[in-house]
C-alpha positions in Angstrom: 17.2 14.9 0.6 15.3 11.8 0.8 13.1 12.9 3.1 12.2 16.0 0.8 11.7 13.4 -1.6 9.2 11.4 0.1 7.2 14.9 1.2 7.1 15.9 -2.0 5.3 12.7 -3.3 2.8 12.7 -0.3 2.0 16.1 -1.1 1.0 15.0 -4.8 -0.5 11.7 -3.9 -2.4 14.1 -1.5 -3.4 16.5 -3.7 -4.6 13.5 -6.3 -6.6 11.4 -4.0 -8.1 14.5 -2.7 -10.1 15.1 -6.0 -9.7 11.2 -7.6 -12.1 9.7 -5.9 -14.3 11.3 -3.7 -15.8 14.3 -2.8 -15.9 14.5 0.9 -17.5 17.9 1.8 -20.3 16.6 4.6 -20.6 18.5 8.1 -17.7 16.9 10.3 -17.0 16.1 13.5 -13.2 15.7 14.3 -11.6 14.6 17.7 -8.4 16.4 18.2 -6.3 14.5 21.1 -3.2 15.9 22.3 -2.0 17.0 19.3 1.2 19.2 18.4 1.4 19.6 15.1 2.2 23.0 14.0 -0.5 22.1 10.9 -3.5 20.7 10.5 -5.4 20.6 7.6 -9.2 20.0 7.9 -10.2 20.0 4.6 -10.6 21.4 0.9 -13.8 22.8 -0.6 -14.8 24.3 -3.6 -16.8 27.4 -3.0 -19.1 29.8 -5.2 -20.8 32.8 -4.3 -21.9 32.7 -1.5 -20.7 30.3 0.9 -20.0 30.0 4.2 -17.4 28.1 7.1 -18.9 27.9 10.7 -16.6 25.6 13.2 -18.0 25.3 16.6 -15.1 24.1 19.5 -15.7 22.3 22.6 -14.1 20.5 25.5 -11.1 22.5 24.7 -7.4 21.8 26.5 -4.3 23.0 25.8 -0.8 21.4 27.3 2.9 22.2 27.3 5.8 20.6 27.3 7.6 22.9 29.7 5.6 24.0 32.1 1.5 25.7 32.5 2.6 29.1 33.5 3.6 29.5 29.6 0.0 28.6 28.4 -0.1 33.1 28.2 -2.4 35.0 26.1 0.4 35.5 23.4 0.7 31.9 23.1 -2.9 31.2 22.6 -3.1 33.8 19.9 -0.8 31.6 18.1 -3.2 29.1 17.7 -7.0 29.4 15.9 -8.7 28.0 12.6 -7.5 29.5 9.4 -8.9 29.1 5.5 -6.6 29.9 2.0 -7.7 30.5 -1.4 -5.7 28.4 -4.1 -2.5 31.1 -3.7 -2.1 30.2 -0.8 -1.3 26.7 -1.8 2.4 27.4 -1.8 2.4 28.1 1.9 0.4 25.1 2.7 2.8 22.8 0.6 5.1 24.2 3.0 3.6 23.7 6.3 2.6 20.2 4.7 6.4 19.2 3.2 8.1 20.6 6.6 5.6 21.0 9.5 6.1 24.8 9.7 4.2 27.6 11.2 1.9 29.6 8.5 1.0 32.5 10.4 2.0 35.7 8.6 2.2 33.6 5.0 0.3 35.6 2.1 -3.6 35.1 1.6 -3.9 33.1 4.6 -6.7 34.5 7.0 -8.1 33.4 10.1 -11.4 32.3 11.1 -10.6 32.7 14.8 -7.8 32.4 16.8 -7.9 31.2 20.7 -7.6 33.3 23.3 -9.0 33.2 27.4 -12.5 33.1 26.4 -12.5 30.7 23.7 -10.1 28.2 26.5 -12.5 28.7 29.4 -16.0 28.5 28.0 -18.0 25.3 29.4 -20.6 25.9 26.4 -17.6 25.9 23.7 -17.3 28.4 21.0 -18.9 28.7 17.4 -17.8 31.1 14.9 -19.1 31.3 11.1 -18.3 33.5 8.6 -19.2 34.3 4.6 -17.1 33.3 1.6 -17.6 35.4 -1.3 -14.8 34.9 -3.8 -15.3 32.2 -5.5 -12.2 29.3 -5.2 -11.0 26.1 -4.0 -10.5 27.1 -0.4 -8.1 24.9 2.3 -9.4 25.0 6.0 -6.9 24.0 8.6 -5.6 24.3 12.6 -2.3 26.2 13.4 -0.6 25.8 16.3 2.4 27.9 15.8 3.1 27.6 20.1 6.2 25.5 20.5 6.1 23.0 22.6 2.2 22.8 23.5 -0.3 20.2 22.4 -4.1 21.0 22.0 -7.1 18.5 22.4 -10.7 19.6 21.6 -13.5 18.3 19.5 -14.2 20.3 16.4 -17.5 20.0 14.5 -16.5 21.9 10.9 -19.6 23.4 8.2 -18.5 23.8 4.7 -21.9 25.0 2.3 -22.4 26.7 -0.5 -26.0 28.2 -1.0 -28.2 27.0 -3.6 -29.3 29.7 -6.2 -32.5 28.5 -6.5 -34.1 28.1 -3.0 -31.6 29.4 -0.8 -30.7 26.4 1.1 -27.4 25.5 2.1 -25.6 23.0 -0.5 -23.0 21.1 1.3 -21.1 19.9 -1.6 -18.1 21.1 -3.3 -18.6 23.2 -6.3 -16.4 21.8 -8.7 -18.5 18.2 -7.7 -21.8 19.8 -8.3 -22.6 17.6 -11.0 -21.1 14.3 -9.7 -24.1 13.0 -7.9 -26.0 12.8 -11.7 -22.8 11.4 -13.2 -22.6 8.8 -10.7 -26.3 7.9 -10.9 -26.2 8.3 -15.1 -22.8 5.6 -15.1 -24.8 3.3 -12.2 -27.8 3.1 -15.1 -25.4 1.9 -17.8 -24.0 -1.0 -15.6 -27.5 -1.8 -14.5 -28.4 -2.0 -18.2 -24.5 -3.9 -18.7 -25.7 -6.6 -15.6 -29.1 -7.6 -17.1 -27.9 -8.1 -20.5 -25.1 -10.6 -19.2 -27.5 -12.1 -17.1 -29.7 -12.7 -19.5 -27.4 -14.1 -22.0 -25.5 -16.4 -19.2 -29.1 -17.9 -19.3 -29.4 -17.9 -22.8 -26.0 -19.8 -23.2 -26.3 -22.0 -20.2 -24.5 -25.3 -21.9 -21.1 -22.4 -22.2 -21.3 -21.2 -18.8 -18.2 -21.7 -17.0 -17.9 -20.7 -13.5 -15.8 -17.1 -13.9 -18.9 -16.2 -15.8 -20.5 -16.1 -12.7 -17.7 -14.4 -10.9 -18.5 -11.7 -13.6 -21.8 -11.8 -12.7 -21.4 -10.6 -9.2 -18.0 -8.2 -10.0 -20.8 -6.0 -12.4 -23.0 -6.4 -9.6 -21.0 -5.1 -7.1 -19.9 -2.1 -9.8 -23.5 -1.4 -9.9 -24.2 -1.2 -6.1 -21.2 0.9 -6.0 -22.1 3.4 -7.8 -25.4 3.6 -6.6 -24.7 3.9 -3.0 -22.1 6.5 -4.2 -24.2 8.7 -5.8 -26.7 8.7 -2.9 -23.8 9.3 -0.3 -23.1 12.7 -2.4 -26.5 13.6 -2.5 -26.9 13.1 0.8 -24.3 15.3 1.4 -25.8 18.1 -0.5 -28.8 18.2 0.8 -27.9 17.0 4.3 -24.5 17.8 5.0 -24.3 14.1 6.0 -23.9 10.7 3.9 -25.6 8.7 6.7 -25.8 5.3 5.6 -24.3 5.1 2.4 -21.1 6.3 2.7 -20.5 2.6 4.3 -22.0 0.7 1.5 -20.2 2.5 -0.9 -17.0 1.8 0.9 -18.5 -1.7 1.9 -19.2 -2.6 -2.1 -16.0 -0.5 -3.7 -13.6 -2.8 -1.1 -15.8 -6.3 -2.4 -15.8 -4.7 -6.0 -12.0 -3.7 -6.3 -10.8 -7.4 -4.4 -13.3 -9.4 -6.6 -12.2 -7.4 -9.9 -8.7 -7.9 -9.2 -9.5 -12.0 -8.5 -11.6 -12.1 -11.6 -8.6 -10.8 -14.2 -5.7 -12.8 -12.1 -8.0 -15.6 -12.8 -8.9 -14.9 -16.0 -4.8 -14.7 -17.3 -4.1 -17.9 -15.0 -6.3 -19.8 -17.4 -8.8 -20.6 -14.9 -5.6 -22.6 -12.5 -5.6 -21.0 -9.6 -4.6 -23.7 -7.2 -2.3 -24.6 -9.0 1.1 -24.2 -6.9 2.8 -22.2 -9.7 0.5 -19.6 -10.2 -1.6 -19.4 -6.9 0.9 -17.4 -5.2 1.1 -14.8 -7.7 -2.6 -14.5 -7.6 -2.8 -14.5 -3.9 -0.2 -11.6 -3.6 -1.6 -9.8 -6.0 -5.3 -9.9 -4.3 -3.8 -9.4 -1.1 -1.9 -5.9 -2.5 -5.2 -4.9 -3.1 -7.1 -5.5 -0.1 -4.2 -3.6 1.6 -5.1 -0.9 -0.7 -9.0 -1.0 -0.5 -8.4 -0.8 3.2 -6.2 2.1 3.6 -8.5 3.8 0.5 -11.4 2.9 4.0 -9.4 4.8 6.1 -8.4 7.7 4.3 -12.1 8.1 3.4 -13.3 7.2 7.2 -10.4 9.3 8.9 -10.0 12.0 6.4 -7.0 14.3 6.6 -6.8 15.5 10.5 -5.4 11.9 11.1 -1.8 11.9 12.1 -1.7 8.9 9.9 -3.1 9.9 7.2 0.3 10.2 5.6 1.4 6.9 5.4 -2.2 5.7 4.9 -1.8 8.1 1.1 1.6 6.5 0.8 0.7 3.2 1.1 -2.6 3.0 -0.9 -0.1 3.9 -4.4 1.7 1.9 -3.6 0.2 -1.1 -3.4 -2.4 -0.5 -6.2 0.4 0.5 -8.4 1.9 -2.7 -7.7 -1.6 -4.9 -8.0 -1.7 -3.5 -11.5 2.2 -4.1 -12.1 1.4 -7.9 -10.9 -1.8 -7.8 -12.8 0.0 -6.7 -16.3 2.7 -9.8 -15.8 1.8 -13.3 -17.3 1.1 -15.8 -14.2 1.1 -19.0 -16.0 2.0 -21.0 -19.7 -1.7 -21.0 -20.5 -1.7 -18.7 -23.4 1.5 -20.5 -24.6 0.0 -23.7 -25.0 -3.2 -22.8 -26.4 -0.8 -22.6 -29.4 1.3 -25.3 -28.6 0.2 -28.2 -31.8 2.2 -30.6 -30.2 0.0 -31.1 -27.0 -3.4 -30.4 -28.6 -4.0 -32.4 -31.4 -7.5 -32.4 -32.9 -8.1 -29.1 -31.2 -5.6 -26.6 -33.1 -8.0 -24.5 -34.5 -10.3 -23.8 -31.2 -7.3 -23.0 -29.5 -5.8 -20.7 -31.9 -9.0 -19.1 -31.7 -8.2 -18.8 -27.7 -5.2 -17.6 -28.0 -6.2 -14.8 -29.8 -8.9 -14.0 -27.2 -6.3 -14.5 -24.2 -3.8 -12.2 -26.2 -6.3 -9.5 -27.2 -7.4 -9.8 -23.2 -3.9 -9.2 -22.4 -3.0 -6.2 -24.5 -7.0 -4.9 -23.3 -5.2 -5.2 -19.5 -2.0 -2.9 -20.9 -4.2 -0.3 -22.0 -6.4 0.2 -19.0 -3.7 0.1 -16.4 -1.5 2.6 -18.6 -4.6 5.0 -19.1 -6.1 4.7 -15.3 -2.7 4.8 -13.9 -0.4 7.1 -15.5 -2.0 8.9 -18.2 -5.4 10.0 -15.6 -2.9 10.3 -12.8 -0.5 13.0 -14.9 -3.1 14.6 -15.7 -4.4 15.5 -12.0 -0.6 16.4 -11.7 -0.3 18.9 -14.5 -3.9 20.3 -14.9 -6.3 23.3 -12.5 -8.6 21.7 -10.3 -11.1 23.2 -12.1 -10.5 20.2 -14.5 -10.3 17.1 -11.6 -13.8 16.4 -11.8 -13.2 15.8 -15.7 -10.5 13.0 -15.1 -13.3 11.3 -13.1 -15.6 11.1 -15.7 -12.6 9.8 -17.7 -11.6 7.6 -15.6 -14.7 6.2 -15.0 -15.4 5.9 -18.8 -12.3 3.4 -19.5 -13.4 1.8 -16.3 -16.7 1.5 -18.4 -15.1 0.6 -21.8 -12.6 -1.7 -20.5 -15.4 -3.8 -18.9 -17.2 -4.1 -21.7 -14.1 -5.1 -24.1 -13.2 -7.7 -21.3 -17.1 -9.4 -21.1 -17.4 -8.8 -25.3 -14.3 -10.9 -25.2 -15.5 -13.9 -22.2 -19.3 -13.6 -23.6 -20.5 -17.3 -22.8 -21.1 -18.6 -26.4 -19.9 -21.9 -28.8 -17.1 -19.4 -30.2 -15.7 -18.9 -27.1 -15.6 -22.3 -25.2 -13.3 -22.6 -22.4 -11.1 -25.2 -21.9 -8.9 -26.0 -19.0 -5.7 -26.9 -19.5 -4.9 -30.2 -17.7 -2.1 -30.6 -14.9 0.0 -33.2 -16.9 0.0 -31.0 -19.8 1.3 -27.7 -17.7 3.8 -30.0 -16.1 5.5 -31.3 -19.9 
């Protein structure tokens, strides 16, 4: 039972992170190395009319358990490349959840299946064919011969075509417009970073040294979603993200550890050596490196990875618990900002803190309860045909939360920052 369990969340998780974060729909090449699953999916992409799947094979070997006189024709006709429309996802959930065979399952077809040709060809084998229903189709490897283990390298085509010119489009239809949204979103930080910068100038005699921090965190965001625009772009026209697909991941892993420093920092009251607080912090930023990195290798990997599982499992988990940590108080800062006992002659400024560090609080509740739970439900409950939409709103309260949180820090005489003092912490 508690294995069931724990499929059935991978299978969500999977299904979420699938269309959360990324759109990976480039032309692929995927090392298969003694393998003997009975399932293995390739990939999910969104197709319109028409499209097409071409996977070519080579150095192709195939091993038993038992002995090679059972490597017959029969058995190799239980292995090939098959693609499902979204009814088939019932029978995939299956062969996910339990690691079954899917031959014979409804709206399930093949691409090709092996056989002695396929095996013994030095030149490999390449097969493509058309897509003309429209639909979210899965592409995967079935090896439904017990006790055998295959290892080949696969190079795998996904397009659609482009209406207009009739060249091949390589990315998934439902993410035809993420590209511009990307690019439209990396505008408005661009616009956020110089107005910051310009004002941390402006107010020079305020700054304090998180200001900076912030600096480089919207930075960072911008970069990100630059190079992650031009990755899916390059993946339209292309097929291949070249280059930017590592800066993207290179500046979202900087971007998501420095964001996650900045707020820890931020609700510490600035006292992050401090012995009672730093070891919050530090688990908390290293819960989400753990997560950035297994986010890498999920993207770098994708789903043919026999590890792929626990890389899904673990990435929840730890940024569910970075936001848990990051929602909790870490130190007595906001306390005695309030506290008129140890602040005489400056009551009113730090009332006037308070307020700030409490609003900055209740600003943290929102975002990780919207970004966390409500977005995630909703890539639960709703079509795929609607994923793409939770992006945009994710990315949105990423947008607005940023701006509440700088509106809030904006280096000015109203907003003057002052450090509680060691003694005063320790009373």
């Amino acid at each position: 039972m508690h294995k069931k369990l724990q499929a059935h969340i991978f299978l969500i998780l999977f299904i979420i992170l699938i269309f959360s974060k990324t759109s990976k729909s480039e032309i692929q090449t995927i090392k298969i190395s003694s393998d003997d699953r009975a399932f293995i999916l390739l990939q999910d992409f969104g197709f319109n009319d028409p499209g097409r799947v071409s996977i070519s094979i080579s150095s192709i070997s195939i091993a038993t358990n038992v002995n090679k006189s059972l490597i017959t024709p029969t058995k190799l006709s239980f292995m090939g490349f098959f693609y499902g429309p979204s009814p088939a996802r019932r029978a995939i959930k299956l062969a996910l959840l339990e690691n079954t065979c899917i031959l014979g399952s409804p709206f399930v077809f093949p691409i090709f299946t092996f056989d002695e040709h396929v095996v013994s060809s030095k030149t490999g084998f390449k097969k493509s064919i058309p897509v003309t229903i429209p639909d979210l189709y899965h592409i995967f490897f079935v090896n439904c011969a017990k006790n055998s283990s295959v290892s080949m390298m696969v190079n795998l085509e996904t397009n659609n075509v482009d209406p207009k010119n009739g060249l091949p489009d390589y990315l998934d239809e439902h993410f035809a417009n993420l590209p511009m949204t990307l690019f439209v979103f990396s505008l408005i930080y661009s616009v956020f970073l110089l107005a910051w910068t310009f004002s941390c100038i402006q107010n020079k005699h305020f700054l304090n040294r998180v200001h900076i921090l912030m600096t480089i965190l919207l930075f960072l965001k911008f970069f990100e979603l630059i190079c992650h625009a031009n990755a899916q772009h390059s993946i339209r026209v292309k097929g291949s993200s070249e280059i930017w697909n590592i800066l993207w991941l290179g500046f979202y892993f900087a971007r998501t550890v420095l964001f996650v420093f900045v707020i820890m920092l931020i609700r510490a009251g600035w006292s992050i050596f401090r012995n009672a607080q730093r070891y919050v912090i530090f688990t908390t930023i290293g819960l989400q490196i753990t997560a950035s990195v297994c986010f890498t290798l999920i993207i770098g990997f994708g789903p043919s990875s026999r590890r792929y599982k626990e890389w899904i499992i673990t990435y929840y988990g730890m940024d569910f618990l970075c936001c848990v940590s990051m929602a909790l108080p870490v130190s007595k800062f906001v306390e005695h900002l309030g506290d008129k006992e140890k602040v005489e002659g400056k009551e009113g400024k730090r009332l006037v803190q308070k307020g700030f560090f409490g609003n900055f609080t209740v600003a943290i509740y929102v975002y990780v309860g919207l970004t966390r739970f409500v977005i995630f439900v909703m890539r639960t409950v709703t079509n795929y045909n609607f994923w793409v939409l939770t992006i945009v709103m994710e990315m949105t309260i990423e947008l607005v939360f940023y701006v509440v949180v700088y509106m809030m820090f904006w280096p000015n005489e109203r907003c003057d920052y002052v450090e509680i003092r060691d003694e005063e912490l320790a009373n």
